[in-house]
C-alpha positions in Angstrom: 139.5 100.2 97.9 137.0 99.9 100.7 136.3 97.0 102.8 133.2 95.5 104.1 133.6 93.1 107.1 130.3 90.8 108.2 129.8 89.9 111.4 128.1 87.1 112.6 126.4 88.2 115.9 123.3 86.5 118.4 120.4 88.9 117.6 116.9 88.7 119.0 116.7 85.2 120.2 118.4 84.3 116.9 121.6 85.0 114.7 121.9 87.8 112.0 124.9 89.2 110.3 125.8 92.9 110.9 128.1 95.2 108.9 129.0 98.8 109.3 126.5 99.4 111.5 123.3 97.5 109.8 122.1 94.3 111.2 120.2 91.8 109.2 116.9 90.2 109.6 117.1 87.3 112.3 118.3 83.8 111.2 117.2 80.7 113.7 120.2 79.1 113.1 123.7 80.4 112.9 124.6 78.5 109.6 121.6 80.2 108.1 123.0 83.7 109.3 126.7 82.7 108.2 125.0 81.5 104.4 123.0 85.1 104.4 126.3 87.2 105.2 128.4 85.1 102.4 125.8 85.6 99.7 125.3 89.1 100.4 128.9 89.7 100.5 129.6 88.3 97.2 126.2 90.7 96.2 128.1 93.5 97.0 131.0 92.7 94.4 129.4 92.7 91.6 129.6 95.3 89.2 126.4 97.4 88.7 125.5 99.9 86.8 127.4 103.8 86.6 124.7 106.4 88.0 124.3 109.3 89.4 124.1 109.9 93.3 123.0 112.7 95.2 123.5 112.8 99.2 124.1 114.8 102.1 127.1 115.1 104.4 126.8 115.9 108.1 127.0 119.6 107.8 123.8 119.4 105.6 125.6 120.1 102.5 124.3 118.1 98.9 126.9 116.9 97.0 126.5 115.1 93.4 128.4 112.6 91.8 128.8 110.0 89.5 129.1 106.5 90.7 131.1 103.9 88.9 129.4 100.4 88.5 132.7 99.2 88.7 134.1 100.6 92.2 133.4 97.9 94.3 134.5 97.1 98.2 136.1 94.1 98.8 133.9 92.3 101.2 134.6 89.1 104.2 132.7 87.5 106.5 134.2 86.9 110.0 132.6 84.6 112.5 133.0 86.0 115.8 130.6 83.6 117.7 
């Protein structure tokens, strides 16, 4: 199963949360930014819908496949700051 770790980071004069790469919009305070990272954690665990996906690797080569509303990452929010 995969795992997706939030970070809580200073960002533009502000807080955000970052996480595999992405940062978030810019909180004021760093509660606000920790809130944001926990509810969009627990977003990311819930089931969705089983659809089909179409992307392309880094050699430029499209692959299909099905996606399963039910494969899910387990997801945490660490609070480096």
């Amino acid at each position: 199963m995969a795992k997706v770790t939030y970070h809580i980071i200073e960002h533009d004069g502000g807080w955000a949360y970052e996480a595999s790469g992405a940062i978030s919009e810019t909180f004021p305070t760093h509660d606000a930014a920790f809130l944001a990272a926990r509810q969009a954690a627990l977003r990311q665990q819930r089931p969705g819908e089983t659809t089909g996906i179409v992307w392309e690797d880094e050699a430029g080569r499209w692959h299909a496949e099905v996606s399963s509303g039910d494969a899910r990452p387990q997801t945490e929010v660490e609070d480096d700051a």
